[in-house]
C-alpha positions, -999 to +999 in steps of 0.1 A: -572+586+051-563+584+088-546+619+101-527+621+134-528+661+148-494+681+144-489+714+161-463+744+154-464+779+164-492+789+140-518+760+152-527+723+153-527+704+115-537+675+104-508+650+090-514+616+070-512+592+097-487+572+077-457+596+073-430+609+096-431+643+088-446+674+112-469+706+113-441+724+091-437+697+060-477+694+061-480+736+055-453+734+033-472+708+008-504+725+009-491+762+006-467+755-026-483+731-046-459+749-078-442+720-102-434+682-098-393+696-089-386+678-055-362+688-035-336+667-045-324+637-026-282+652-026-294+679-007-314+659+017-290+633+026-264+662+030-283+674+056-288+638+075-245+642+076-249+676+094-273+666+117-256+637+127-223+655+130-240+687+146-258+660+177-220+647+178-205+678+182-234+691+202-235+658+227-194+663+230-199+699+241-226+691+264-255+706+251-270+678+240-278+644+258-258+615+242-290+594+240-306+618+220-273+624+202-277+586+192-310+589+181-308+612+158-275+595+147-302+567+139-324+585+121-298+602+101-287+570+088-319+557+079-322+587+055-286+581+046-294+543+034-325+557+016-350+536+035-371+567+043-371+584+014-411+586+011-410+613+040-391+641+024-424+653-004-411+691-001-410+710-037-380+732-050-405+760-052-409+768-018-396+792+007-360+808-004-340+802+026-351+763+021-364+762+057-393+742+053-368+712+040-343+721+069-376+715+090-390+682+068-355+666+080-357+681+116-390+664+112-386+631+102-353+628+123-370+635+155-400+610+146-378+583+135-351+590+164-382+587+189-392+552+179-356+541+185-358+556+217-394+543+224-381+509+216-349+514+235-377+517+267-359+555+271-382+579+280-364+609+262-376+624+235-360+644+205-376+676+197-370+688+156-360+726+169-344+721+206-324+688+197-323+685+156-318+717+150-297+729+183-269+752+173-283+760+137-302+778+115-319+771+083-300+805+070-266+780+080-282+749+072-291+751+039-260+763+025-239+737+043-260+712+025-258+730-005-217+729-004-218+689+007-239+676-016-218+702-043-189+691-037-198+651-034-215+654-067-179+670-085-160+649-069-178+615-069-201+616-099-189+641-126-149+642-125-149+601-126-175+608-157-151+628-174-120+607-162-137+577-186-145+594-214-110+615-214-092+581-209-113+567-241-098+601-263-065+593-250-061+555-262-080+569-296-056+598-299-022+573-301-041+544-321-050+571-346-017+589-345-003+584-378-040+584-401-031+617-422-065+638-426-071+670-441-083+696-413-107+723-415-111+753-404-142+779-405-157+743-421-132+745-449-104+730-462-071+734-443-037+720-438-035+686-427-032+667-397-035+633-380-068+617-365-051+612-337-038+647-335-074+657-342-086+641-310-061+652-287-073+685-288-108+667-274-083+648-248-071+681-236-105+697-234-112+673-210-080+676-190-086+713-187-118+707-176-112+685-151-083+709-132-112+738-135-137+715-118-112+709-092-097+740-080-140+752-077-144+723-053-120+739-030-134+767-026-165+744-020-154+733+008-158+761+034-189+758+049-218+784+068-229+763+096-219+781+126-232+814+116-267+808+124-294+835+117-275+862+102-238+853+107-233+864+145-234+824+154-260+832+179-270+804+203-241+784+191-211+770+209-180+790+199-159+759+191-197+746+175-183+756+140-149+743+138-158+708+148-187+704+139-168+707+099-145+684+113-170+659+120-186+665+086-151+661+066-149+626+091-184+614+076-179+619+041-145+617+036-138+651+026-115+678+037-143+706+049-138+738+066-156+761+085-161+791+064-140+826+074-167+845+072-198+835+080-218+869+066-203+858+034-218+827+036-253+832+042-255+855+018-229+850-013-231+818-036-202+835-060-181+799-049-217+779-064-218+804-099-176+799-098-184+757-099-210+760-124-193+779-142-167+752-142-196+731-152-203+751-183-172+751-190-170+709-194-205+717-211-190+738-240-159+709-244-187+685-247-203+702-274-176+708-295-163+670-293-200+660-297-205+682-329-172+676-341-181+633-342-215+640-355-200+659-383-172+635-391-196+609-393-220+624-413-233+604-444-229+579-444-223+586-483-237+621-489-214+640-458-178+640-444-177+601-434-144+598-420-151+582-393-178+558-380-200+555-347-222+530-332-253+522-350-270+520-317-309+521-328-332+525-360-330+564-367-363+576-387-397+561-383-401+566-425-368+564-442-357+525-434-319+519-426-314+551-414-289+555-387-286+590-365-257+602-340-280+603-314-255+603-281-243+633-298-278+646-299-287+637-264-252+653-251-255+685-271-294+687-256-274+683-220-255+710-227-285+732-237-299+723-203-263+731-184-263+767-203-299+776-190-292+761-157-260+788-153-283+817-163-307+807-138-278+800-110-260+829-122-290+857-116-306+840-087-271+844-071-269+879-075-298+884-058-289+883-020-302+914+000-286+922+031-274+894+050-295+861+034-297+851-003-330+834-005-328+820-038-312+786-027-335+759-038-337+770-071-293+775-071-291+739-056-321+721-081-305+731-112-266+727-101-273+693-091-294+689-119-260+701-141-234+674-122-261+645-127-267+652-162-232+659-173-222+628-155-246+608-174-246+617-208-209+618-207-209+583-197-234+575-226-212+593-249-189+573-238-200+541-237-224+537-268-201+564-289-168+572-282-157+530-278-168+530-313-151+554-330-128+536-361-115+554-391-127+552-428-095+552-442-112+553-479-129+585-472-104+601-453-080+596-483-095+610-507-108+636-491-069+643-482-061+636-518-085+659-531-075+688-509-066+723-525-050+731-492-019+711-499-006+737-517+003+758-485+031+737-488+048+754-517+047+789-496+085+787-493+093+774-521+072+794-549+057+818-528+020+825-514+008+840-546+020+814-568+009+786-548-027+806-547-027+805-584-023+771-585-053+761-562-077+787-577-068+772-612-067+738-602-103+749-588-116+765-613-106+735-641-108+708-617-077+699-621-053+685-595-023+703-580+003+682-593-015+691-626-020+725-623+015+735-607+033+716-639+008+732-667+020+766-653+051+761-652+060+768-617+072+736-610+082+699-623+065+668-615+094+657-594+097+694-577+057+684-568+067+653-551+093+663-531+077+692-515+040+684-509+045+651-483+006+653-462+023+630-438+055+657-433+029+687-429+011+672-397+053+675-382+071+705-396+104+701-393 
């Protein structure tokens, strides 16, 4: 393999002539070779939108020349368009303040921004510290790339996930709005109610999910660059912060702020465990609605089978025609994943000392990892599930039919001990209501009919 010579403050290294990266990626890759986890690609394309905005902001203050303001404007859009995408090899397991990726993109920026320039016949050139990474820190950096690619994964991938799957619920909710089912409750019998009534409790999960995902974006948005090292803002421009969130909410379309305090910021990820948490949140809707279909469409003879799903793929490798819930599977495993992932976020959070939390690969890995997957399955669930939901109206009538809970509807009229009397007999002879209520005397045939209506119990009057 051909090597080209790097050199940083520690020495001279040798780099794969082939890739754009420096001294600081190459000791990175040989001094943490711990797991396959790369740094994910959200985190590095956030940072090609701050240090595009930062050389914008910098060039307007006149710290920077506008040349190399363009160039590294250039190169930030190359990793933007994902054409370089080879060049970023850093792992999540690396150092906790994520400078060695802040330094991969200073990096690459600089190499790709100075063939621009060389082919532009300038005879300026960008250097990853003075010019990349003028006016910042990684201590700032990283968290500022944290809260952008956050907040564009809530916003862009996972609410419009869980916009299509609510809006499925919805339309299933009315067209199953008047099929009378028996509920259950601690997976027993209860009082009835409609289908459709069933799954608008799923519908407003979702809702409720949605407006927690939201109002943690806001507090997203307030971002650390500016503070440099430790907070101070040392060896940036005053107005640096302020506009250079400006020019970042200009570039991605979202309303950013500088943060108010900038010691907070380095330091606190309590907005980052508030979002996930958020997540989890969506996560433990998603698991009830998932169990909840799984169980409904158990069977399809021997279990509840009141409704049916998709028969999507061949289910056993032994037992032929067998057909399994299997987006219910994969969504509930999701949410296994999303739980562990808010442990991990949660602790490593709590774990700032003094005035820099350096636990902020590992916070940003598995939160995007939560948004993507979430997004995903959801849209699976969707798609190959939820579409595909139909009644069986057989099965859900006689389960209805067959109900000892109907009785609940006597209560006013016979009173709760009487009405017990008749389900425990009726249960104990296996008898029906009607029957049992008549054979007892407590009341006529035509008494019966009049006051157990399963269609009247799912709207008390």
């Amino acid at each position: 393999m051909d090597y080209r010579v790097e050199k940083d403050t520690i020495g001279e290294i040798k780099v794969p002539a082939d890739k754009f990266w420096g001294a600081q990626t190459q000791r990175s890759k040989q001094n943490f070779p711990i797991g396959n986890e790369k740094m994910p690609k959200e985190i590095i394309q956030a940072f090609a939108v701050l240090k595009k905005s930062a050389a914008k902001v910098n060039s307007e203050l006149g710290l920077l020349d506008a040349k190399k303001a363009e160039a590294i404007a250039y190169a930030a859009d190359e990793v933007l368009e994902g054409k370089i995408d080879e060049h970023f090899p850093l792992v999540v397991w690396q150092t906790g303040s994520g400078t060695q990726s802040n330094m991969n993109v200073n990096e690459v920026i600089a190499y790709v921004g100075n063939q621009w320039l060389e082919e532009e016949g300038s005879e300026i050139r960008l250097h990853p510290n003075d010019d990349v990474n003028k006016s910042q820190s990684s201590n700032d950096t990283y968290p500022t790339a944290m809260h952008i690619a956050f907040v564009l994964k809530l916003e862009d991938t996972v609410l419009p996930a869980v916009k299509v799957l609510n809006k499925t619920l919805k339309e299933k909710s009315d067209t199953f709005n008047d099929i009378v089912k028996i509920g259950r409750t601690h997976l027993q019998d209860a009082t009835p109610l409609t289908l459709g009534q069933e799954i608008s409790g799923w519908h407003r999960m979702l809702e409720k999910a949605e407006a927690m995902i939201t109002a943690s974006v806001t507090e997203l948005k307030e971002l650390a660059l500016g503070g440099t090292a430790v907070g101070t803002g040392l060896n940036a421009h005053p107005e640096f912060a302020e506009r250079v969130a400006k020019q970042i909410s200009e570039y991605t379309g979202k309303a950013f702020a500088t943060a108010k305090n900038k010691f907070h910021s380095l330091t606190s990820y309590d907005e980052t465990v508030f979002a996930h948490g958020a997540l989890k949140a969506l996560a433990a809707d998603i698991m009830k609605i998932a169990n909840d279909v799984r169980w409904l469409a158990s069977g399809p003879r021997s279990g509840l089978g009141e409704i049916t799903i998709p028969s999507n793929e061949p289910g056993s490798s032994i037992m032929p025609g067998k057909v399994n819930p299997t987006q219910s599977e994969a969504v509930t495993m999701v949410v296994a994943q999303v739980m562990g992932n808010d442990a991990a976020i949660g602790f490593a959070a709590s774990q700032g000392n003094f005035e820099l939390n350096v636990f902020k690969p590992v916070i940003a890995y598995n939160f995007l990892q939560s948004g993507q997957l979430l997004a995903d399955s959801i849209m699976s669930f969707n798609d190959r599930c939820a579409v595909g939901i139909e009644p069986n109206h057989e099965v859900i009538d006689r389960h209805l039919n067959e109900s000892l809970m109907l009785v609940t509807a006597l209560n006013p009229y016979i009173g709760y001990e009487n009405a017990a009397k008749i389900a425990k007999t009726a249960f104990a002879e296996n008898a029906t209501l009607k029957e049992t209520a008549v054979k007892l005397g407590l009341l006529t045939e035509e008494e019966f009919d009049k006051y157990v209506v399963p269609k009247e119990m799912t709207h008390p009057k």
